[in-house]
C-alpha positions as CSV (number, residue, x, y, z in Angstrom):
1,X,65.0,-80.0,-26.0
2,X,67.6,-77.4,-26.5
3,X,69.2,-76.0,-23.0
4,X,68.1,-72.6,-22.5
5,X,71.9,-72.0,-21.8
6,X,72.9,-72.0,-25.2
7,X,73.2,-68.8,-27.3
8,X,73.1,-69.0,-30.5
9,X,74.1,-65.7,-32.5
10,X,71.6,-64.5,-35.8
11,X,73.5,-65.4,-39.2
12,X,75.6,-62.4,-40.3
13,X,77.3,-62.7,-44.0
14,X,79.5,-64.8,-41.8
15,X,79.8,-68.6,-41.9
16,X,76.2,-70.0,-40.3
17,X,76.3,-71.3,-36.5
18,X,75.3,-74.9,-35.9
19,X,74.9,-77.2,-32.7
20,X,73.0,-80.5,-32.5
21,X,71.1,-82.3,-30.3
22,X,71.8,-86.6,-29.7
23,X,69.5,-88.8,-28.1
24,X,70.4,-92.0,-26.1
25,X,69.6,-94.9,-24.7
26,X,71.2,-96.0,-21.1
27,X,71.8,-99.8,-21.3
28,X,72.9,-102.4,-19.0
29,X,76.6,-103.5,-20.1
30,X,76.4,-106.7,-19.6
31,X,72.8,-108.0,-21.0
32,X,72.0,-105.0,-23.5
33,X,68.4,-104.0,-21.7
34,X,67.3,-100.7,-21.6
35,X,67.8,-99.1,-17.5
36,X,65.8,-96.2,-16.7
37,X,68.8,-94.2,-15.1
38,X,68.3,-91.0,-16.5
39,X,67.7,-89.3,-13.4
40,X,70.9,-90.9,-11.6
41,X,73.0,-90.0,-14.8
42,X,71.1,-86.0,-14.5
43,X,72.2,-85.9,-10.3
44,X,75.8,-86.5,-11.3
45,X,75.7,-84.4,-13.8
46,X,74.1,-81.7,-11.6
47,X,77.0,-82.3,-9.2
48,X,79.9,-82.8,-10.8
49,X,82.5,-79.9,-12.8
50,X,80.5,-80.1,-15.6
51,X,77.5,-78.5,-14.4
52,X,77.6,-75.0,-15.6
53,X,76.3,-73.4,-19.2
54,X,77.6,-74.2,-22.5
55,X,80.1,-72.8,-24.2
56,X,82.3,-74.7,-21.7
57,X,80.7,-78.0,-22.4
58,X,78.1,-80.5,-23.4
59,X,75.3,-80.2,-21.6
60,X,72.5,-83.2,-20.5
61,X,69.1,-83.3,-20.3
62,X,66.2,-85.3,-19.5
63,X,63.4,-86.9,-22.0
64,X,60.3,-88.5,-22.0
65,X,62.0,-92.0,-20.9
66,X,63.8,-92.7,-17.9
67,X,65.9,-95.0,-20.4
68,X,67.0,-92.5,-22.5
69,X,69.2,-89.1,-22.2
70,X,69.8,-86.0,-23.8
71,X,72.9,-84.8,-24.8
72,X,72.9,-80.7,-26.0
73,X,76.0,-79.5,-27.6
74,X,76.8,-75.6,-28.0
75,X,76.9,-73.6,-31.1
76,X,79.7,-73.7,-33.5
77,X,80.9,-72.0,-36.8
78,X,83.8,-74.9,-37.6
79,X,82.6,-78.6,-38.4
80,X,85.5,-79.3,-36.9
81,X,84.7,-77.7,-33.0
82,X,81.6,-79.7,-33.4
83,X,82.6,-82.5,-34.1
84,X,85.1,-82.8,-31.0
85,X,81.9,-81.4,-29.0
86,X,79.8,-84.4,-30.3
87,X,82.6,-86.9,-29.2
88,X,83.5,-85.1,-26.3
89,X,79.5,-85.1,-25.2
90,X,79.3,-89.1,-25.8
91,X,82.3,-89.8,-23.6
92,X,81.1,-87.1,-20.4
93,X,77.5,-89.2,-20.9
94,X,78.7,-92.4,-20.8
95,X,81.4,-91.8,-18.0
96,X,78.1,-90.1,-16.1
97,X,76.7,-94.1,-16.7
98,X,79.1,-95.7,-15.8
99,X,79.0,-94.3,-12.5
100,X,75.8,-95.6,-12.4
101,X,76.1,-98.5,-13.4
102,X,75.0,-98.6,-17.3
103,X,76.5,-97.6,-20.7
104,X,75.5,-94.8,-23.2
105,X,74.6,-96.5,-26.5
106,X,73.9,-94.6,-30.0
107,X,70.8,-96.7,-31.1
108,X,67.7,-94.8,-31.8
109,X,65.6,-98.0,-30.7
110,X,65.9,-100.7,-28.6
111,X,67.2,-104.3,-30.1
112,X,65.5,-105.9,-27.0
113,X,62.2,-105.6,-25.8
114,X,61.3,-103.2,-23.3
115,X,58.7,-101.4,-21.4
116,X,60.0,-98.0,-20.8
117,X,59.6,-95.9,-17.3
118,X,58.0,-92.2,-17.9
119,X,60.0,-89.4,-16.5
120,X,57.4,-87.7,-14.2
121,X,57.5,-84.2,-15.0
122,X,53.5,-82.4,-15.4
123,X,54.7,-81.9,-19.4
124,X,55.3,-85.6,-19.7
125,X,52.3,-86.9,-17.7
126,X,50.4,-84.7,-19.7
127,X,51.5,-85.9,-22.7
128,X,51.2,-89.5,-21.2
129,X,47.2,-88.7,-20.3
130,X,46.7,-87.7,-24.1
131,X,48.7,-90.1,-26.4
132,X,48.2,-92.9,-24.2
133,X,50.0,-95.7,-25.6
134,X,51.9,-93.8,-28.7
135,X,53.3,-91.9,-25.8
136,X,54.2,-95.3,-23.8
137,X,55.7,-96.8,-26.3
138,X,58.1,-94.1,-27.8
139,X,61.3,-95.1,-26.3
140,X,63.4,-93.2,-29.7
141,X,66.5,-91.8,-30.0
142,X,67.0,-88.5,-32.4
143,X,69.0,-86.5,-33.7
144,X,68.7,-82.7,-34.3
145,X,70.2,-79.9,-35.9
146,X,69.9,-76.2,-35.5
147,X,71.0,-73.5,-37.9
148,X,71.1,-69.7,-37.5
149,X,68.8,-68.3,-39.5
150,X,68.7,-64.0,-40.2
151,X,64.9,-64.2,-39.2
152,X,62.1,-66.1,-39.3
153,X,61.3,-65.3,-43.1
154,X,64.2,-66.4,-44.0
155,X,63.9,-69.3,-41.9
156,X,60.8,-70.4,-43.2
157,X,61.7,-69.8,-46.9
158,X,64.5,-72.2,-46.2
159,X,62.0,-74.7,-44.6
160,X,60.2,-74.3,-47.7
161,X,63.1,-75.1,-50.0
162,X,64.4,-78.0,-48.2
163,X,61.7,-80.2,-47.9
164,X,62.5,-82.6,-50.9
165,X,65.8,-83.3,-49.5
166,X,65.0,-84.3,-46.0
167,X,64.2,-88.3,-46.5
168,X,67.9,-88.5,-47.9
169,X,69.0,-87.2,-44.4
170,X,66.7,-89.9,-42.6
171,X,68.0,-92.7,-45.1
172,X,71.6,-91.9,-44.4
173,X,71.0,-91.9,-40.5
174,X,68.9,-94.8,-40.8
175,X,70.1,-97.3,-37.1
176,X,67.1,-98.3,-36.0
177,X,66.1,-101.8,-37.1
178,X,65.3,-103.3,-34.6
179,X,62.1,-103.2,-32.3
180,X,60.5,-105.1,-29.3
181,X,62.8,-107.9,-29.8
182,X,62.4,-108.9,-33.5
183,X,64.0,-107.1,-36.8
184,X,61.2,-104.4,-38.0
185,X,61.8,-104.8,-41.5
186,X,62.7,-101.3,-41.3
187,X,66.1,-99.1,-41.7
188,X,64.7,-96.8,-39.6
189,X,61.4,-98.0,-37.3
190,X,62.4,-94.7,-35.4
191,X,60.6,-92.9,-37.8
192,X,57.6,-95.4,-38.2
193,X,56.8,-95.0,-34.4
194,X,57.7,-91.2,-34.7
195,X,55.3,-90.2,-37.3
196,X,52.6,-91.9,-35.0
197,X,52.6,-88.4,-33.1
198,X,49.9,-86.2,-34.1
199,X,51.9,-83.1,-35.9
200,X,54.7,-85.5,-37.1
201,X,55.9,-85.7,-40.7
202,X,56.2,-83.0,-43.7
203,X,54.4,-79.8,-44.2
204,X,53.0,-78.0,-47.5
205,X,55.3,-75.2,-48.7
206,X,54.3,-72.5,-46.4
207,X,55.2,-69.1,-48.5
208,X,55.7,-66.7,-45.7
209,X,56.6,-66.8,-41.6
210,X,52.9,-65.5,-41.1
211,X,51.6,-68.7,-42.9
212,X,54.2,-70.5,-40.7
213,X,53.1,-69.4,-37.5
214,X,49.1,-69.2,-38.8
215,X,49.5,-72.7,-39.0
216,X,51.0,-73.2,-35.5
217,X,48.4,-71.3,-33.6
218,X,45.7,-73.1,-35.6
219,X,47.4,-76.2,-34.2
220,X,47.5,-75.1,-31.0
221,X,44.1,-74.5,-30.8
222,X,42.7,-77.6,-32.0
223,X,44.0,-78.4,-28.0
224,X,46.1,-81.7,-29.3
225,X,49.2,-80.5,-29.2
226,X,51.5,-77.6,-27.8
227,X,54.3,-77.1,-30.2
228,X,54.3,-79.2,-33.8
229,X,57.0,-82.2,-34.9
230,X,57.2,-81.0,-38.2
231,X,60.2,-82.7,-40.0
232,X,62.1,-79.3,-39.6
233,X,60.7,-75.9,-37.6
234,X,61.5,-72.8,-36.8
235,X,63.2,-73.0,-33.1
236,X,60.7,-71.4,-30.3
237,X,63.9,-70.3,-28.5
238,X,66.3,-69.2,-30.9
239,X,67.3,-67.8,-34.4
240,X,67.6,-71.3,-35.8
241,X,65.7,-73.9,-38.1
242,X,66.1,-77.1,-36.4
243,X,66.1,-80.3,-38.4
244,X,64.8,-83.1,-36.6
245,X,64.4,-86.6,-39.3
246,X,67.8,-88.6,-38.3
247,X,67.9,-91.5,-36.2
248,X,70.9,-91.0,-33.5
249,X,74.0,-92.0,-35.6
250,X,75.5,-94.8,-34.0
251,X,78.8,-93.5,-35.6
252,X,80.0,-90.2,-34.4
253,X,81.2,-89.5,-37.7
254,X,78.1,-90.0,-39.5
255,X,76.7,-87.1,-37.1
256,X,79.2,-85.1,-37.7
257,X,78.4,-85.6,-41.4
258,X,74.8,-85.1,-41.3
259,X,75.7,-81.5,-39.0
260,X,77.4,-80.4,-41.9
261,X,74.9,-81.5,-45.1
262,X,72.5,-79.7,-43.2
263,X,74.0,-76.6,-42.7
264,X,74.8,-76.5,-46.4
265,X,71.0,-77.3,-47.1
266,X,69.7,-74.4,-45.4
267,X,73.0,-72.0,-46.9
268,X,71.8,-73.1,-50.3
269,X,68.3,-72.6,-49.4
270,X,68.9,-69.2,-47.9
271,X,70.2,-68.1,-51.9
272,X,67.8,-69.7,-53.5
273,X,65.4,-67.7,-51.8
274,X,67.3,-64.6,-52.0
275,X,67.8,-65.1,-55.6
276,X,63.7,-65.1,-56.6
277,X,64.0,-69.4,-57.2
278,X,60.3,-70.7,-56.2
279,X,60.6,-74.2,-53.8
280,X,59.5,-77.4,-55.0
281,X,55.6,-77.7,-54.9
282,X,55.9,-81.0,-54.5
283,X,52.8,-82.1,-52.1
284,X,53.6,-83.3,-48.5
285,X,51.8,-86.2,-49.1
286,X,54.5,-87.4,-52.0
287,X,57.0,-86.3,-49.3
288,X,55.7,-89.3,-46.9
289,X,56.4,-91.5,-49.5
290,X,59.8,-90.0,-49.8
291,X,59.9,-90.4,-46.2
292,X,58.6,-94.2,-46.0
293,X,61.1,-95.3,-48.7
294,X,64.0,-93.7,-46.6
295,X,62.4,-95.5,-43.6
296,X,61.8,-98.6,-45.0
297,X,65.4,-99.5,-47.1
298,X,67.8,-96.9,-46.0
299,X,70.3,-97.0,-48.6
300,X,69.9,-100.7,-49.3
301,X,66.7,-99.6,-51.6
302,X,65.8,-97.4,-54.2
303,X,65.4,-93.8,-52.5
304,X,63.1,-90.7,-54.5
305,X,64.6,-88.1,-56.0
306,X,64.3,-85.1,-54.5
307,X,64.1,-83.5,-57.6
308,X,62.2,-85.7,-59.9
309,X,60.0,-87.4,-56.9
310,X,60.4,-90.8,-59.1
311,X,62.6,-94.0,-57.8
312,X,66.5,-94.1,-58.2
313,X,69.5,-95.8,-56.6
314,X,70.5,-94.5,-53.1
315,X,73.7,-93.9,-55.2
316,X,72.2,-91.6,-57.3
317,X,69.9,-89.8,-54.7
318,X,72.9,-88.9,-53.1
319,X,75.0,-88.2,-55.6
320,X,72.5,-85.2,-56.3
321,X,72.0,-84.5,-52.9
322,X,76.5,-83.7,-52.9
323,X,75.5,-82.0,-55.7
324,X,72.7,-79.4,-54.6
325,X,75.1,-78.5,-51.8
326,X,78.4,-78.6,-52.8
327,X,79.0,-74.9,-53.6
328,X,78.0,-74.6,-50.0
329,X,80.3,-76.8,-48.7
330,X,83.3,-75.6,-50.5
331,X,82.9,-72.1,-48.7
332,X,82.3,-74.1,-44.9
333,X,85.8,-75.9,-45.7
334,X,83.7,-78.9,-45.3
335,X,83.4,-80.4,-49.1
336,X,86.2,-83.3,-48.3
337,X,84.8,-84.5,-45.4
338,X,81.2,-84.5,-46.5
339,X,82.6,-86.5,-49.8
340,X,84.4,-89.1,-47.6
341,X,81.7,-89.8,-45.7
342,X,79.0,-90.1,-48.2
343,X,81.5,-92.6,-49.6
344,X,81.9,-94.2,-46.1
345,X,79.0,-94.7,-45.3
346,X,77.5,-96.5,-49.2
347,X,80.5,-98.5,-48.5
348,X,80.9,-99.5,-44.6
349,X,76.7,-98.7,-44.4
350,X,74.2,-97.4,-42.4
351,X,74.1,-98.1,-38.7
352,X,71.0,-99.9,-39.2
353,X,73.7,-102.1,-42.2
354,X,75.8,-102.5,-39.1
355,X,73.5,-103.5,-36.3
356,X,72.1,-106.4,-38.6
357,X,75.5,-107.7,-39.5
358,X,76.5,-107.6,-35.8
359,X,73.6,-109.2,-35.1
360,X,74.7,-112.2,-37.6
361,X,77.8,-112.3,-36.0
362,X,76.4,-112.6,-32.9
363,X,73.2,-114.2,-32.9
364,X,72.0,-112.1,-30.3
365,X,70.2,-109.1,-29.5
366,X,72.6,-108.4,-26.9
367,X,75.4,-108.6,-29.4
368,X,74.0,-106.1,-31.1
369,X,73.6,-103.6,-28.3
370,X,77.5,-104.6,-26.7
371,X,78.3,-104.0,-30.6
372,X,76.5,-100.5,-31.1
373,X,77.8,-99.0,-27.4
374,X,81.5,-100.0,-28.5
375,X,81.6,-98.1,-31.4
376,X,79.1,-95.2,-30.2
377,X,82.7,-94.5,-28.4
378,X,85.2,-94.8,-31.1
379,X,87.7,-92.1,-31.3
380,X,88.6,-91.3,-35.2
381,X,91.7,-93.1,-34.8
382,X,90.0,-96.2,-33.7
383,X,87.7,-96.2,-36.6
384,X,90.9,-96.8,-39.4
385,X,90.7,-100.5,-37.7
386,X,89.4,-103.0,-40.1
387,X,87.8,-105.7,-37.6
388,X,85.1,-105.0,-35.1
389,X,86.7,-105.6,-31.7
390,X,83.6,-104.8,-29.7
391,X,82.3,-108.0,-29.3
392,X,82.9,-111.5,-26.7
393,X,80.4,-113.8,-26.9
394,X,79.4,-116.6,-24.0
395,X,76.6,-119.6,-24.5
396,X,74.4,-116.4,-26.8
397,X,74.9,-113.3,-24.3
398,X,78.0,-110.5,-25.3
399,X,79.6,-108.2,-23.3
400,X,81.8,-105.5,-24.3
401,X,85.3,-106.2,-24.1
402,X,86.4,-102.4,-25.4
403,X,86.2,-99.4,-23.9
């Protein structure tokens, strides 16, 4: 839910505004469980220095859980602003918890089991009253990006053209495996329960922004939902496209990293429209099979390419994915640190890679939660250390031991 205090600017010839939106969940330091503080977290932030409109800082707000908060950054033309945003944003959160008793933790699912507590608002018991149990259930932690956009033809057109690559962003975010106390199975369950909302998933190529918003009204009026989880839309509140596939990166780099492929995906998108080249066809049923692969393996599987739509290394996919954007990324000043990361990450691995290991480690669920919140913190200094000091373990149960 983007604040309504953020103003983003239209895209001029200029480099292309950006902000993101994190999910997370609150979590009891000392046993891992979800708490359903949101609303304690929301009256100190309501209270405190930081309660005024962005640009001057993150802002917080509430979702569907009471175990789960929002944090909304502002928009910004230099990866670099955003990414001290992001970090900036985690810390204010989590020293918001901490007053309350809990932690701020970067994991897009619960390890342990948990029955989450509705926020009562009328939008969420609505939505309560019609999913019914998918709605119950979906205690999920995001990650969104917005883009300025010149309009929304342009915006869809780049909707259009960046369809194919979209799994790869959901396979590189991929920190969820975990789910009601037992491993899933899944790099990313996130997007298993996700897609079990009504409107969720890909789209068909859509051709114009009259086809776009033809297909929203007709949605509308079927009277199931009120605004569509397409994989990526055209923002109802501001020149952007917002991308919405990731998991919450439990690193902040790896958000910082995805901000920045992104907005290279819609800049080459934009030309390609603007130079006559046609999207990719390809169905948006072969596109849930994209989708399922990046779900299911992450980048510990073979991936499609978002070219050929046939099986290849997660090397390769995003070796081409650097590729298709890299022209893009030269001209952001971004190139070097989306390189870097890519490598990062197929080296050090996914956050779902990491949770599993500090689960082995650990032997506990808990483990895995002290684990994730220690390094949901980490300044970039702190990640050049080799070991993972996050962790003390007593007779199974883990506590963090750094701040």
């Amino acid at each position: 839910m983007w604040s309504l205090g953020v103003a983003f600017v239209a895209h001029t010839w200029q480099v292309r505004t950006f902000g993101v939106e994190e999910e997370f969940l609150i979590v009891d330091p000392v046993n891992g469980s979800p708490v359903p503080l949101a609303g304690d977290i929301l009256r100190l932030h309501s209270s405190g220095p930081q309660a005024v409109a962005p640009p001057l800082g993150p802002t917080l707000a509430i979702e569907l859980q009471q175990e789960q908060i929002e944090v909304i950054t502002s928009p910004h033309s230099s990866l670099s602003a955003l990414g001290a945003e992001i970090r900036a944003g985690r810390s204010y959160a989590d020293s918001l918890a901490r007053k309350a008793g809990a932690r701020i933790a970067a994991l897009a699912t619960s390890p342990l089991a948990v029955i989450p507590h509705a926020t009562k608002t009328e939008r969420y018991d609505a939505l309560l009253e019609k999913f019914a149990m998918t709605a119950r259930e979906q205690l999920t932690c995001g990650y969104h990006v917005h883009v300025s956009v010149d309009s929304d033809e342009e915006g869809v057109a780049v909707l259009d053209r960046i369809r194919s690559w979209l799994p790869v962003l959901t396979a590189l975010s991929s920190n969820s495996p975990f789910w009601n106390g037992a491993d899933s199975g899944y790099a990313s369950f996130r997007t298993q329960a996700w897609n079990r909302w009504s409107s969720a998933g890909p789209t068909e190529v859509f051709g114009s922004a009259a086809a776009y918003h033809s297909l929203v009204a007709d949605l509308s009026g079927t009277g199931v939902i009120m605004s569509p989880d397409f994989d990526a839309r055209l923002s109802a509140r501001h020149p952007t496209v917002e991308i919405r596939v990731s998991d919450v990166c439990l690193d902040a780099r790896d958000t910082v990293l995805i901000a920045a492929l992104v907005r290279a995906l819609v800049d080459t998108a934009a030309r390609e429209w603007k130079s006559g080249q046609r999207p990719d066809m390809v169905s948006a049923a072969v596109l849930r099979q994209a989708t399922w692969r990046a779900s299911r393996f992450g980048l510990h599987g073979e991936l499609l390419d978002a070219k050929t739509h046939r099986p290849d290394t997660a090397k390769h996919v995003l070796a081409a994915l650097h590729s298709h954007v890299r022209d893009a990324l030269e001209e952001t000043g971004d190139a070097l640190y989306a390189k870097e990361g890519l490598q990062r990450i197929l080296s050090q691995g996914t956050g779902a890679a990491r949770q599993r290991q500090a689960h082995q480690r650990t032997g506990s669920l808990a483990g895995v939660v002290a684990y994730a919140t220690g390094v949901t913190h980490l300044e970039p200094v702190d990640n050049q250390h080799t070991g993972e000091p996050y962790l003390s373990t007593d007779a199974g149960t883990a506590v963090l031991v750094a701040s």
